[in-house]
FIRODO-789791 format. One record per residue (C-alpha): residue number from 1; x, y, z; residue in one letter. Coordinates in Angstrom, 3 decimals, m for minus. Layout:
   nr        c1        c2        c3  rest
  NUM         X         Y         Z     a
...
//
This chain:
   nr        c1        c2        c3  rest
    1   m18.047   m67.339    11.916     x
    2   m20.982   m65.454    13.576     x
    3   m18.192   m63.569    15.271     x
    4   m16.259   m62.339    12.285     x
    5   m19.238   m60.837    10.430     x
    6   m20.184   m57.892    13.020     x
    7   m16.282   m57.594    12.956     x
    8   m16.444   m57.635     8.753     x
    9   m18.647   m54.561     8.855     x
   10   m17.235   m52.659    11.476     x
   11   m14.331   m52.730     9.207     x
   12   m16.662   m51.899     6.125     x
   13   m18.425   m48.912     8.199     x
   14   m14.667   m47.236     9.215     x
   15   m13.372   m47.664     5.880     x
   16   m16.429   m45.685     4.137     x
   17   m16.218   m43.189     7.438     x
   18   m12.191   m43.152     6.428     x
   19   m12.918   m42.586     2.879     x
   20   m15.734   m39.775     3.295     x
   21   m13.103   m37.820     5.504     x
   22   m10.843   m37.729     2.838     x
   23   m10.044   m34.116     1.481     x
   24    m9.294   m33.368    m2.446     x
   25    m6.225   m30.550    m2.088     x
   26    m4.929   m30.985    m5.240     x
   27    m5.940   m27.054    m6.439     x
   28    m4.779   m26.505    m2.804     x
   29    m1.227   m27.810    m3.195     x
   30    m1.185   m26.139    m6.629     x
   31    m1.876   m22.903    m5.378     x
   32     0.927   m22.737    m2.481     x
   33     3.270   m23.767    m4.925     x
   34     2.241   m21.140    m7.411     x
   35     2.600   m18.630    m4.354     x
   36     6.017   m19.754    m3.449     x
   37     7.376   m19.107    m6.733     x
   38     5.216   m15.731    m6.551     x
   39     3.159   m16.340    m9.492     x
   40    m0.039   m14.784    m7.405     x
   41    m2.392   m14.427   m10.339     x
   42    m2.358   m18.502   m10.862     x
   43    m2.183   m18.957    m6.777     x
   44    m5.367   m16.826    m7.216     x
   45    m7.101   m18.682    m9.088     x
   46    m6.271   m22.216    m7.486     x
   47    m7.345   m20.957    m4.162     x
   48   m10.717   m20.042    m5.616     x
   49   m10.928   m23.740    m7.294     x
   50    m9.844   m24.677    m4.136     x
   51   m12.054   m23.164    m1.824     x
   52   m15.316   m24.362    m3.982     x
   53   m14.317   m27.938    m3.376     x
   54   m13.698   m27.583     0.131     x
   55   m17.390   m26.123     0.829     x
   56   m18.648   m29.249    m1.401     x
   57   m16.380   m31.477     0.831     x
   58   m18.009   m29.147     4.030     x
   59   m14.330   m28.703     4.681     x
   60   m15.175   m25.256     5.798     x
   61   m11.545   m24.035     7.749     x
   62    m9.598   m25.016     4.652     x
   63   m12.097   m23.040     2.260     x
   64   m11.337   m20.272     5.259     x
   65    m7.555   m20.588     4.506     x
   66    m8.539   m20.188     0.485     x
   67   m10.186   m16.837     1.168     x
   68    m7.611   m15.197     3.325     x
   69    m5.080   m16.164     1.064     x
   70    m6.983   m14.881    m1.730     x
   71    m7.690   m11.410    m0.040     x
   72    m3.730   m11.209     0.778     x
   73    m2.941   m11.140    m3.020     x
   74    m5.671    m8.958    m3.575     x
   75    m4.122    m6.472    m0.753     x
   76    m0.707    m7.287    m2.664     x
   77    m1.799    m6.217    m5.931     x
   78    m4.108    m3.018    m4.880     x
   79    m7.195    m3.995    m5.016     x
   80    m8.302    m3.439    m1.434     x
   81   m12.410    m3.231    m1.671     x
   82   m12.180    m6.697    m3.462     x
   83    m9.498    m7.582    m0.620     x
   84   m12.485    m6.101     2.173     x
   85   m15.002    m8.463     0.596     x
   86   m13.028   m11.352     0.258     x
   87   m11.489   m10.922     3.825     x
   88   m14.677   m10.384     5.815     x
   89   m16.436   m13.505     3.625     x
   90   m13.508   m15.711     5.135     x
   91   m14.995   m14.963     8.411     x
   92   m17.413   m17.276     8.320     x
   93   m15.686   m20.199     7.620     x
   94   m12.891   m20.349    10.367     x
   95   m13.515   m21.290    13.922     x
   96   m12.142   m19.204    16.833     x
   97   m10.660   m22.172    18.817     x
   98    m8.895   m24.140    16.109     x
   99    m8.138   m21.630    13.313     x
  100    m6.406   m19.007    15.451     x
  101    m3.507   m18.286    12.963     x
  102    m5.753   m18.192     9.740     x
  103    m7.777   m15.294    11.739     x
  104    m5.325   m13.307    12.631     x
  105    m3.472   m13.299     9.239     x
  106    m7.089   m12.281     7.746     x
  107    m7.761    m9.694    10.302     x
  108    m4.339    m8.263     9.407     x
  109    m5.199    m8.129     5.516     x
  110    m8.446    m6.041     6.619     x
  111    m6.177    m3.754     8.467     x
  112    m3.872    m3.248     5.683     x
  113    m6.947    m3.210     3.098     x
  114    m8.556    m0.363     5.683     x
  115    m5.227     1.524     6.076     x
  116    m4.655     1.849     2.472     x
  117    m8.170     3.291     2.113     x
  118    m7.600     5.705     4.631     x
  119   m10.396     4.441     6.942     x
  120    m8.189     4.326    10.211     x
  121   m10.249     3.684    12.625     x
  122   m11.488     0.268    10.732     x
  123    m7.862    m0.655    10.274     x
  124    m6.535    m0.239    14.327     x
  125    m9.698    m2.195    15.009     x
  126    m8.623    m4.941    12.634     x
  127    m4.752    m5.095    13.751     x
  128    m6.492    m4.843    17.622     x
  129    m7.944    m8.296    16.090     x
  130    m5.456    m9.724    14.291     x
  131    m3.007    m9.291    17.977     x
  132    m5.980   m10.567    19.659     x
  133    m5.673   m14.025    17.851     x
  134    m1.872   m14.529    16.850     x
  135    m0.357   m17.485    19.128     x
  136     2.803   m15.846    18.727     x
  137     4.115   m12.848    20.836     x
  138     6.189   m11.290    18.428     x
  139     3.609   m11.243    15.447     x
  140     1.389   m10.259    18.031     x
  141     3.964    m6.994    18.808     x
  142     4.125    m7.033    15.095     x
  143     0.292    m6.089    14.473     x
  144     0.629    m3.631    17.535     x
  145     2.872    m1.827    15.886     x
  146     0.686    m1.683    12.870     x
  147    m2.506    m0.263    14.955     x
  148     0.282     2.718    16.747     x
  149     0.781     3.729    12.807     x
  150    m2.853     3.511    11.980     x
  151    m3.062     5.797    15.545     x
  152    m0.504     8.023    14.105     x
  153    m1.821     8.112    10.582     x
  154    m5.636     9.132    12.108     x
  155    m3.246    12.235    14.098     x
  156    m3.999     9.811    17.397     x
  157     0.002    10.228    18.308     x
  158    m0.158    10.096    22.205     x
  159    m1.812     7.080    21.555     x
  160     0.412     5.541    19.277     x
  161     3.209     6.755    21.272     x
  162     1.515     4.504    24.624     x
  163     1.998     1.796    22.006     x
  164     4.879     2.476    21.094     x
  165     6.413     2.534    24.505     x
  166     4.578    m0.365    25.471     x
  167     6.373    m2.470    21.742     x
  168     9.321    m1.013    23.370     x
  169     9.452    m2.356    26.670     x
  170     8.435    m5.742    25.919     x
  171    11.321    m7.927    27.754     x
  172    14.184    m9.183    25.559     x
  173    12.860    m7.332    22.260     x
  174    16.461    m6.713    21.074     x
  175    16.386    m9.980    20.458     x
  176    14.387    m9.441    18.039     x
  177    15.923    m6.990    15.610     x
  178    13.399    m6.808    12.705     x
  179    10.655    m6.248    14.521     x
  180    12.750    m3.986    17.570     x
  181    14.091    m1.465    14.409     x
  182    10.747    m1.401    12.857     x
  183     8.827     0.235    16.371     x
  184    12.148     1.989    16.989     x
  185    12.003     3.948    13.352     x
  186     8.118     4.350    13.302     x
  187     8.224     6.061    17.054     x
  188    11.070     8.593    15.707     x
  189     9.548     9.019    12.694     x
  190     5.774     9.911    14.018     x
  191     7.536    12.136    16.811     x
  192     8.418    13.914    14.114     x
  193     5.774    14.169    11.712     x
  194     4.003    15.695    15.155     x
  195     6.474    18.046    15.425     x
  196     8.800    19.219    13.273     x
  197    10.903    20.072    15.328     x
  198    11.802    17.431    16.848     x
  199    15.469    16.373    16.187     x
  200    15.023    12.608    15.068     x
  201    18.110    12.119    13.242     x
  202    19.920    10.236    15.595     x
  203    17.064     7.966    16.382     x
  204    16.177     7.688    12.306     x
  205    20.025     6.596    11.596     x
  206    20.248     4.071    14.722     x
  207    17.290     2.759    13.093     x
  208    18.975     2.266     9.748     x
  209    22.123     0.842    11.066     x
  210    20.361    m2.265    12.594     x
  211    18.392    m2.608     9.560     x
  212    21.370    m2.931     7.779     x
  213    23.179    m4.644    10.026     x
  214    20.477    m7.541     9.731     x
  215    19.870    m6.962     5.831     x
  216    16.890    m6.394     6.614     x
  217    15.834    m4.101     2.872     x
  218    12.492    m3.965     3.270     x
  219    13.320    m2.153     6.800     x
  220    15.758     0.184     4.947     x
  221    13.571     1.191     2.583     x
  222    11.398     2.381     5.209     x
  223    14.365     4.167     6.847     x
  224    15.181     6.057     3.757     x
  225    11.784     7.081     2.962     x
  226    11.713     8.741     6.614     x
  227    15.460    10.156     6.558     x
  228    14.198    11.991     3.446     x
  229    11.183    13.169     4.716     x
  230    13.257    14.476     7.973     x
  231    16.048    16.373     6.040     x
  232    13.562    17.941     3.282     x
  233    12.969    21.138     5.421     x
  234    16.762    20.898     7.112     x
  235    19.324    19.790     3.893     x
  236    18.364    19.345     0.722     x
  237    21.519    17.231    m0.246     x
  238    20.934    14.682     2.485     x
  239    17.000    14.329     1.705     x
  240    18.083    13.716    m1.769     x
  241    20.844    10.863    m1.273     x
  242    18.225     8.392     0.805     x
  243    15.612     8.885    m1.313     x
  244    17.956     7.745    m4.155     x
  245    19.638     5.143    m1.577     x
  246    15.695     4.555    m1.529     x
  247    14.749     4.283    m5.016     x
  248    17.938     1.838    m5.253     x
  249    16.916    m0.676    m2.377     x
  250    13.409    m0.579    m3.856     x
  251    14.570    m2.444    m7.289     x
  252    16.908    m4.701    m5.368     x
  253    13.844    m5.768    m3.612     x
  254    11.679    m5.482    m7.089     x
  255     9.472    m3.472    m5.364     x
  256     7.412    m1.112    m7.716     x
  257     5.340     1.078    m5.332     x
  258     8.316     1.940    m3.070     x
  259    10.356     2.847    m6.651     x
  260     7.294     5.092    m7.119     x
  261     7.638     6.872    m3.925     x
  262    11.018     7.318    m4.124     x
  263    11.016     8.767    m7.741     x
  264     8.092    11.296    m6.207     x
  265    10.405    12.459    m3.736     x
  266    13.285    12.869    m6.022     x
  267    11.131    14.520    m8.729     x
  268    10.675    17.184    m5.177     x
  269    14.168    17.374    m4.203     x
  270    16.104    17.474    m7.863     x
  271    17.441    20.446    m9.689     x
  272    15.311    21.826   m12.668     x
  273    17.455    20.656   m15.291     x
  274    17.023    17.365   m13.833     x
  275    13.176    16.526   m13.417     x
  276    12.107    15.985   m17.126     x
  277    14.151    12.641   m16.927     x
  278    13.007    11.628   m13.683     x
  279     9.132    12.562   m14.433     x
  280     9.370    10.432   m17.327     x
  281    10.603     7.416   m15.615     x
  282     8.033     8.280   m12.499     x
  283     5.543     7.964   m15.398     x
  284     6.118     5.153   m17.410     x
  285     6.398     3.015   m14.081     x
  286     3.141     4.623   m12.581     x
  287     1.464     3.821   m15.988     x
  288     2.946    m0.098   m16.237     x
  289     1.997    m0.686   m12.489     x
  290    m1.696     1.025   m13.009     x
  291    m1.901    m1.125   m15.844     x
  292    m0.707    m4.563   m14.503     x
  293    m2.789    m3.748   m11.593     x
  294    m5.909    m3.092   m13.338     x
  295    m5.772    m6.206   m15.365     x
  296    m4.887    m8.728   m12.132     x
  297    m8.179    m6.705   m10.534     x
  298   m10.364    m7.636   m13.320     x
  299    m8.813   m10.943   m13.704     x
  300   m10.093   m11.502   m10.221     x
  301   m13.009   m10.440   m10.908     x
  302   m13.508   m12.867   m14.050     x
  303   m12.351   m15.460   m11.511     x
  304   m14.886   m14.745    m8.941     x
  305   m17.409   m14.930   m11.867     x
  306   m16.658   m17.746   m13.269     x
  307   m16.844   m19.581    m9.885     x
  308   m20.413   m18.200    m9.487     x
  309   m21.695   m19.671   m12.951     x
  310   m19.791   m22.795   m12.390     x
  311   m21.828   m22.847    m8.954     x
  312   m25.067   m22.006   m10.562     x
  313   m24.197   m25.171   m13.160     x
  314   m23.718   m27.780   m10.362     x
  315   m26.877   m26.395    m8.521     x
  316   m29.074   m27.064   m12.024     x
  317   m27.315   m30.539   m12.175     x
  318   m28.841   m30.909    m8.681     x
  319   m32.359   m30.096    m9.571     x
  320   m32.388   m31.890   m12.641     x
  321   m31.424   m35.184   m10.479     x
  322   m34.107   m33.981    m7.835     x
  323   m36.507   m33.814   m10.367     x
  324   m35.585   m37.189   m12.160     x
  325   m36.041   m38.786    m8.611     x
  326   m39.303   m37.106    m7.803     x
  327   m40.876   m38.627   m11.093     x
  328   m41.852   m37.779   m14.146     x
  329   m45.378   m36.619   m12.812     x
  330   m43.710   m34.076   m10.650     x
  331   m41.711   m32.512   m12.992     x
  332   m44.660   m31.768   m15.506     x
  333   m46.417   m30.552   m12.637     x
  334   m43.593   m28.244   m12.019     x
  335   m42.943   m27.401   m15.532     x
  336   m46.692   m26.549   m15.957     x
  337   m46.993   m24.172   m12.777     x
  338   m43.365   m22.211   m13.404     x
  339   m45.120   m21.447   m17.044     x
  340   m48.021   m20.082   m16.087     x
  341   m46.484   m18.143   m13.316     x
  342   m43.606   m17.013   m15.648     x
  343   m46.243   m16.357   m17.862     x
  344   m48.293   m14.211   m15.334     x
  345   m45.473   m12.268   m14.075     x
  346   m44.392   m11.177   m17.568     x
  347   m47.659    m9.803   m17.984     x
  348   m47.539    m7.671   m14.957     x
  349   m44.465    m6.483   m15.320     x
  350   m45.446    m5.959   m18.908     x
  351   m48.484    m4.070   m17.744     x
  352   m46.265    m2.139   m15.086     x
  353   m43.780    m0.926   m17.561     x
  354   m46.302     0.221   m19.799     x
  355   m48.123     2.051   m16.705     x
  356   m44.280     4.187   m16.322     x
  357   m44.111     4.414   m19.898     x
  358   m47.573     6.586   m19.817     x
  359   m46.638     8.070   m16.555     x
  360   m43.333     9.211   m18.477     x
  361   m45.285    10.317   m21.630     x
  362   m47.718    12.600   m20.069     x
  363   m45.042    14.152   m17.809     x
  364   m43.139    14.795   m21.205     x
  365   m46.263    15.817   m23.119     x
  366   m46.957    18.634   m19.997     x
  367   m43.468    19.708   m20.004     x
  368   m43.477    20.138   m23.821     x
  369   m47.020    21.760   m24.001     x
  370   m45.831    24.045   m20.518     x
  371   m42.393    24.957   m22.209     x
  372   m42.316    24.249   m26.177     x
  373   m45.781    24.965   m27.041     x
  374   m46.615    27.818   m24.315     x
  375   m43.099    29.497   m25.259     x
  376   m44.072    29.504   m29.800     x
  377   m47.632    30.558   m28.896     x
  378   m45.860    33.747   m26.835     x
  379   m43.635    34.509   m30.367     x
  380   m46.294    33.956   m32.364     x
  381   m48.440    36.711   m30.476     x
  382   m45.438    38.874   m30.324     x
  383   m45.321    38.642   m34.270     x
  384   m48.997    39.375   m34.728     x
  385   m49.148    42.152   m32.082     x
  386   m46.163    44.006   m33.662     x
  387   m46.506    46.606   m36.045     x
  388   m42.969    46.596   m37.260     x
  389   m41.247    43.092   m37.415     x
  390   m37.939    42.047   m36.064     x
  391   m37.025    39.658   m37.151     x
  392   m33.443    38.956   m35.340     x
  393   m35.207    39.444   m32.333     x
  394   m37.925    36.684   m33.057     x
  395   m35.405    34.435   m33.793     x
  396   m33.473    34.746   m30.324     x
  397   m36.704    34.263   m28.591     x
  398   m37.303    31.345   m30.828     x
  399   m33.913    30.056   m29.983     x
  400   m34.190    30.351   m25.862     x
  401   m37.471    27.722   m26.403     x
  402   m35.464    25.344   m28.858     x
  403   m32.653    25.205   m25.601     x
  404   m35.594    24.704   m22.945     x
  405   m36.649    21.794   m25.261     x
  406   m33.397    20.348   m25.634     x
  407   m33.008    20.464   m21.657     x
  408   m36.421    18.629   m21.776     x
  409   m34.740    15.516   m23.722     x
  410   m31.476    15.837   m21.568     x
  411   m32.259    13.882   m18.338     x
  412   m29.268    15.312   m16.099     x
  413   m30.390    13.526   m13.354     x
  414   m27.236    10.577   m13.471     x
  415   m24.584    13.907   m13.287     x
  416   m26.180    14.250    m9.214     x
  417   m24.273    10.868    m8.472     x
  418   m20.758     9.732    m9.428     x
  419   m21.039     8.424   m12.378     x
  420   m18.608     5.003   m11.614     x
  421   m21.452     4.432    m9.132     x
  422   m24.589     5.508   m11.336     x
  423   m23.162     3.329   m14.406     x
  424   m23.247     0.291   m11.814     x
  425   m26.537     0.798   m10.585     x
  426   m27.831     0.499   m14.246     x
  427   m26.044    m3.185   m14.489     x
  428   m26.812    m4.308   m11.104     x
  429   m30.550    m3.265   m11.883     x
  430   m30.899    m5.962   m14.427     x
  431   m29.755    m8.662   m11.454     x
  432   m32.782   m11.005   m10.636     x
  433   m33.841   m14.594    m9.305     x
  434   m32.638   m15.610   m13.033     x
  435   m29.949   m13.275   m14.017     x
  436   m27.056   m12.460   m12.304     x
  437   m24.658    m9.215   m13.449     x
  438   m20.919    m9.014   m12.397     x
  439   m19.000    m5.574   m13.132     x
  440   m15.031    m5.247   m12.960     x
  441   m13.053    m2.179   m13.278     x
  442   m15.606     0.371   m13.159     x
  443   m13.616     2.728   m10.760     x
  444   m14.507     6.425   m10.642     x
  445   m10.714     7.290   m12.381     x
  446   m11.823     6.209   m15.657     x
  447   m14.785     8.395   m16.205     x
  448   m12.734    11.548   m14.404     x
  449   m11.758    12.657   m18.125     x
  450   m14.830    12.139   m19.512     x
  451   m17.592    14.724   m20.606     x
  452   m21.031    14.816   m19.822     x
  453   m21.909    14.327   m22.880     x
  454   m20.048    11.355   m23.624     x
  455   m21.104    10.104   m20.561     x
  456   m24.864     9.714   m21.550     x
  457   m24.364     8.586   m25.050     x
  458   m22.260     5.511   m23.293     x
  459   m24.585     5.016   m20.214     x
  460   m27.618     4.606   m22.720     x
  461   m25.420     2.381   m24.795     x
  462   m25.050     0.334   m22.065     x
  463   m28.858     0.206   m21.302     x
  464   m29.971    m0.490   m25.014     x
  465   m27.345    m3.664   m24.176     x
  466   m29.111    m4.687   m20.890     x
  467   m32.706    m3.795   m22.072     x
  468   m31.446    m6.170   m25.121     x
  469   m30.426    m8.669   m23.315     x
  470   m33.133    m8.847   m21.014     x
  471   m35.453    m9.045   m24.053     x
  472   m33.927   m11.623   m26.399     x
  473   m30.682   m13.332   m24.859     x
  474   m32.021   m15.661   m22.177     x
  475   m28.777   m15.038   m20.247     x
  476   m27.858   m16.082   m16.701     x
  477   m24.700   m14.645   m16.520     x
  478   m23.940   m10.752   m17.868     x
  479   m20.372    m9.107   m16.809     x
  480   m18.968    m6.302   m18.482     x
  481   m15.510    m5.015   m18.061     x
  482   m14.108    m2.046   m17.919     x
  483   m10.405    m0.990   m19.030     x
  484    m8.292     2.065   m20.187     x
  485    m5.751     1.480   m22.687     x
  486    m3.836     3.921   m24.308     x
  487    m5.879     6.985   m23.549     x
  488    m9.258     5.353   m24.392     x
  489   m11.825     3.444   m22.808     x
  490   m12.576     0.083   m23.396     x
  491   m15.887    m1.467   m22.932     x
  492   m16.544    m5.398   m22.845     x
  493   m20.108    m6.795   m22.824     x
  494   m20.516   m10.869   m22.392     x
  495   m23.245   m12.506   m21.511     x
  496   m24.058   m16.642   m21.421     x
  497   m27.682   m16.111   m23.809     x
  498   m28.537   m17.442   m27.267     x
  499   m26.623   m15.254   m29.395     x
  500   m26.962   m13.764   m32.850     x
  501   m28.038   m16.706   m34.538     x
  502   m27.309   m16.390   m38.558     x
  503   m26.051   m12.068   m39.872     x
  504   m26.184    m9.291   m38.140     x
  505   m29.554    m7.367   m38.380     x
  506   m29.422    m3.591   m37.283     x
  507   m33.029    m2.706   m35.721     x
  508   m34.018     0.064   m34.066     x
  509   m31.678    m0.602   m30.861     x
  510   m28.545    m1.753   m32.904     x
  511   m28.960     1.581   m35.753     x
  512   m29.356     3.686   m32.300     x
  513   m26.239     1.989   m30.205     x
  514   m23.886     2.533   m33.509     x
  515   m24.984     6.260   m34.142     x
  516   m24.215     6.935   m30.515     x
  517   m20.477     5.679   m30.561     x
  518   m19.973     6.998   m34.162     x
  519   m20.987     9.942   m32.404     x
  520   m18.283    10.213   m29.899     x
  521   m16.015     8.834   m32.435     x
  522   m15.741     5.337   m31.254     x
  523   m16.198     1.848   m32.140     x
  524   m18.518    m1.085   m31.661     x
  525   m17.915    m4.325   m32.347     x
  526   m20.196    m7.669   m32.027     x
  527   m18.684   m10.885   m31.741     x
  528   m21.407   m13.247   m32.602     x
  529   m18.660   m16.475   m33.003     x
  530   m18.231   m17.529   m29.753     x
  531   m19.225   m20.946   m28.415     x
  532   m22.196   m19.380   m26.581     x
  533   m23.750   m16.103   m25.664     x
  534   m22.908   m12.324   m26.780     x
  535   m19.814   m10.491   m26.636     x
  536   m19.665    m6.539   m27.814     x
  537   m16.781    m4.355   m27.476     x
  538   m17.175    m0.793   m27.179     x
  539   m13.905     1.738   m27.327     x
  540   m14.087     5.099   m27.085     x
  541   m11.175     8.261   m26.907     x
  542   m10.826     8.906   m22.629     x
  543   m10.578    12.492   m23.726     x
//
């Protein structure tokens, strides 16, 4: 008997060791089945379930695998600075040694994400990477390739031609048709872009005939796209049947960018008579994918978000069982000190704020006295000092000091930046130890259209919002979202804080917010319903 019990709980220890090493993959499985069946937005969002779990379970290489899946749909769906972030945070999570194929399918994302931004020097030292780590030789060839057209992209084409060459002579790459077409096209195609001179045809229509001998589309898209490019210059006719053969492989393969490019090159090539037709179609598509793009970018955004504030839940949950384990004693004497020292800090920054609001004052006292009140006391001498009075002439001076004063209560100071980037340096100013902001589709296309004007009337909106909710909401969470729809802007606020408890009161912020978009002739809306926190909608015309 005294034998079986240290037996009995070496048993007991391996089963809890067995059941601790247990991994939850059920948002795992979920998402690879949502990406088989290419429904990326859900994959998306199981993957970022997923990968929160994992870190909990310290299963860090399969939270790896979450993130470079994630940034792959990203890449997929355009969004390639959220692809950048999400590919380089994956980073940390996979190990060299034993996640060798995760790495290099996340340093080929970056590439991609790098290439697509133009920043080709990032993106060859990504693929350089991504070869580096692939256990296989011809996905290693594969990412090669990719660097020699990030080479030829950057004008580097002796060096992409070495690579080339050296794709090329890799033994028994025939063998290999997919990937032996792909170098064989992109080395034509580049010798000519160098030169265009350079009689690539034959080489271009080799390429296309092993592409379709293999059925390979994707491949003869790419061929058509170059045969087009080749015969622009040489015969019109020609460029214009591939990049129709184009635009036809492109929906077989539901493809929308490569329809896009081949409907640009047709718009080029057609007659006239022709193009109105075309344009139209080039334009509806480029405004469907623009807009399906845009939403799946803010969507994972909103994702990302809510993974943050589910994150910031759990950690309170933590601290609340600390606390309940430290004693009761503890926690008053933590409660107690946080007041006072929440208490103190308000009152400094209190004090500081009303330091810049003097500072501010007297600066716009001086200016007014230098400008407003110097410039009247100059008519008013003029008047006295004149024998005859003119009057039209008084007024005109009078008029050049009412513009100085109105450049006085302009601040032009956020038209120096771009004003994508100025608007989110307003929101991410609010972000603190207590209060975190997220913004989503604030790209620098949406305020292209916009005035000047317009622009200050909605970036002081948007700080009478902050200020607002930095005031009265108690919010931990603040995102705003922005959209255009239809030729106007659309504006959502949302944060996590008390609310609008009982009607809607318009104070001195509130009046000032809704004279400012009934001045640009937009809306404001407050949604004081929800189950918690704020939500305003602003809309506005984009022109």
């Amino acid at each position: 008997m005294k034998k079986l019990i240290p037996f009995l709980l070496l048993l007991f220890v391996l089963s809890c060791r067995k059941n601790n090493n247990k991994i939850n993959r059920e948002d795992y499985d979920k998402a690879y089945s949502f990406l088989k069946t290419s429904q990326k937005d859900s994959a998306f969002k199981y993957f970022n379930k997923a990968k929160d779990e994992f870190i909990n379970q310290e299963k860090l290489s399969y939270a790896g695998s979450c993130l470079v899946n994630m940034a792959i749909i990203q890449n997929d769906y355009g969004d390639y600075y959220g692809s950048q972030e999400t590919g380089l945070s994956a980073i940390k999570y996979l190990n060299e040694k034993e996640d060798s194929y995760e790495l290099s399918s996340n340093y080929n994302s970056l590439g991609i994400a790098f290439q697509n931004l133009k920043e080709y020097k990032k993106a060859s030292k990504f693929y350089s990477l991504a070869a580096k780590f692939s256990q296989d030789p011809v996905d290693s060839l594969t990412h090669l390739n990719n660097k020699a057209v990030a080479f030829s992209y950057s004008k580097k084409f002796d060096s992409a031609n070495i690579l080339f060459n050296r794709i090329l002579h890799y033994p028994n790459l025939k063998k290999h048709p997919f990937l032996y077409s792909k170098v064989y096209d992109n080395q034509a195609y580049f010798k000519f872009v160098q030169n265009k001179n350079y009689n690539a045809e034959e080489e271009l229509l080799n390429g296309l005939k092993i592409r379709d001998s293999i059925k390979d589309n994707d491949g003869l898209n790419a061929s058509f796209s170059h045969l087009t490019d080749y015969f622009e210059n040489r015969d019109i006719a020609k460029a214009l049947f591939y990049a129709k053969k184009m635009f036809q492989t492109a929906s077989f393969n539901k493809s929308p960018d490569d329809k896009l490019e081949a409907l640009q090159k047709i718009i080029q090539l057609e007659k006239p008579e022709n193009i109105k037709a075309t344009f139209r179609q080039y334009q509806n598509l480029k405004d469907s994918i623009d807009t399906a793009r845009n939403k799946s970018k803010n969507q994972f955004a909103f994702e990302r978000y809510d993974s943050e504030k589910l994150k910031r839940q759990n950690a309170e949950k933590e601290v609340e069982l600390l606390y309940k384990n430290i004693g009761i004693g503890a926690l008053i004497l933590a409660l107690v000190g946080g007041f006072f020292w929440f208490k103190r800090r308000k009152k400094r920054l209190q004090q500081e704020k009303e330091i810049e609001v003097k500072n501010t004052q007297l600066k716009m006292s001086k200016k007014v006295h230098d400008v407003v009140a110097n410039g009247i006391y100059q008519v008013m001498t003029k008047i006295e000092n004149q024998e005859d009075f003119d009057r039209d002439k008084a007024l005109d001076e009078l008029e050049f000091v009412y513009e100085k004063s109105r450049d006085i209560s302009y601040d032009k100071t956020a038209e120096e930046k771009e004003f994508s980037k100025v608007i989110s340096e307003l929101i991410a100013s609010f972000t603190n130890d207590t209060v975190k902001t997220f913004t989503a589709g604030n790209s620098p296309g949406i305020w292209e259209p916009i005035s000047s004007t317009v622009k200050e009337e909605i970036y002081q909106m948007l700080r009478e919002l902050m200020v607002n909710m930095k005031k009265h909401s108690q919010a931990s969470h603040v995102a705003v979202k922005f959209e255009k729809i239809n030729n106007r802007v659309e504006i959502q606020y949302k944060d996590n804080g008390v609310g609008i408890s009982g009607d809607l009161v318009y104070k001195n912020g509130l009046r000032n917010t809704a004279s400012r978009i009934e001045a640009i002739n937009g809306t404001i809306t407050f949604d004081t319903k929800i189950e918690k926190g704020l939500k305003v909608n602003l809309s506005f015309p984009a022109s």
